[in-house]
N, C-alpha and C positions, 0 to 999 in steps of 0.2 A: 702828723702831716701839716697842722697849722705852723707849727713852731719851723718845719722846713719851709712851708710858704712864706713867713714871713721874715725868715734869713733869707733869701732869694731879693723877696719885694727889696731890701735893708740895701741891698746890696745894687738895687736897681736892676735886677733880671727875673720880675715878676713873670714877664712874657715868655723865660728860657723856664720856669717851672710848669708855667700853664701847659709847656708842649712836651716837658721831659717826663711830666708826674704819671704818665701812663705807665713808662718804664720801672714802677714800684711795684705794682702789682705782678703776680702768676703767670698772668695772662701776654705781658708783653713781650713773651719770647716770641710770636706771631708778629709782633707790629715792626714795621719796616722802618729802620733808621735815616731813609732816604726823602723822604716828605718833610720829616720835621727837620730835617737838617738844610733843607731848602727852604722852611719857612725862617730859619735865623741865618739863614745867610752861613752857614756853617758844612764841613765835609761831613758826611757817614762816620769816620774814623773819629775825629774830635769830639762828634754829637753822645759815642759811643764812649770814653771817658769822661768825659761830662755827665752823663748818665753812672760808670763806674764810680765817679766821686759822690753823686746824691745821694747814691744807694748806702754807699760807707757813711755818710755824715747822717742819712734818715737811721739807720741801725744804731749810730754812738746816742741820736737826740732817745731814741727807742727805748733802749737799755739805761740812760737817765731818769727817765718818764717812770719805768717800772722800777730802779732803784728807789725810788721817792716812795713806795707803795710796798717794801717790803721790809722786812728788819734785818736781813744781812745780806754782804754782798754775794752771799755763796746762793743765794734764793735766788740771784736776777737771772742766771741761765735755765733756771727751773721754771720759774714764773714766763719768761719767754717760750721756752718748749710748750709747756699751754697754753698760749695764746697762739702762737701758730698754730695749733693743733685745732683748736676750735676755728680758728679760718678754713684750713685745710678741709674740713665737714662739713662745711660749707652752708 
């Protein structure tokens, strides 16, 4: 999550993660795309790929982070099913 914060800040859209980063988690299928899309000046529809792209580049930086942490690449979809897993039980 840092390493996506700090491609965002890099990029100068500190402020487009502080409002999108809810949409990573579980729970943001509840949150309304229409608030934060008003606070960046931005449509529901755009705010809504914008959040499709985070999501794809938080899962590539993801899957890096636990490559570093395993010894092959056939681990990294194993080692991810566990770590989801133990989120999901919350």
């Amino acid at each position: 999550m840092a390493k996506l914060g700090a491609e965002f800040a890099a990029n100068g859209k500190a402020e487009h993660f502080r409002c999108l980063r809810i949409f990573l988690n579980g729970d943001s299928e509840a949150a309304s795309y229409e608030a934060p899309a008003a606070e960046l000046g931005s449509s529901a529809g755009a705010l809504r790929m914008a959040v499709h792209r985070m999501r794809r580049r938080y899962r590539d930086l993801l899957r890096a982070e636990i490559a570093e942490t395993v010894s092959s690449a056939e681990e990294i979809d194993e080692e991810l099913r566990f770590l989801l897993s133990i989120f999901a039980a919350g």
